[in-house]
C-alpha positions, 0 to 999 in steps of 0.5 A: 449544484455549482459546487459539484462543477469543482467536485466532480473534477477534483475527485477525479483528479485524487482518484487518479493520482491514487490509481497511479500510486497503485500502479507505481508501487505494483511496478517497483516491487512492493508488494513481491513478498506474499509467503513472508509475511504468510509464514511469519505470522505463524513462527513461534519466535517473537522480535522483542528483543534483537538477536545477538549475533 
C-alpha cells in the first residue's frame, strides 16, 4: 500500500506532461495537413527514387 503514495503521484504528473505535449503540438500546427496524407496514400507514383528536376 506505500508504494501507491509514490505511484499515484507520479502517474499523475507523466499524464500531465503527455497532455500538455498533446496541447503543444495542437498549438504549433502539427497536425494542419489531413488531406496530405489522405490523398497520398492513394497516388500511383512511388518515392524510390528522388525526382530529377
Amino acid at each position: 500500500m506505500n508504494v501507491l503514495v509514490y505511484l499515484i503521484p507520479v502517474s499523475i504528473f507523466l499524464g500531465g506532461i503527455g497532455l500538455a505535449a498533446f496541447f503543444w503540438s495542437i498549438r504549433s500546427h502539427q497536425f494542419d495537413d489531413p488531406q496530405g496524407d489522405a490523398s497520398r496514400i492513394l497516388t500511383t507514383d512511388y518515392d524510390d527514387h528522388p525526382r530529377e528536376d
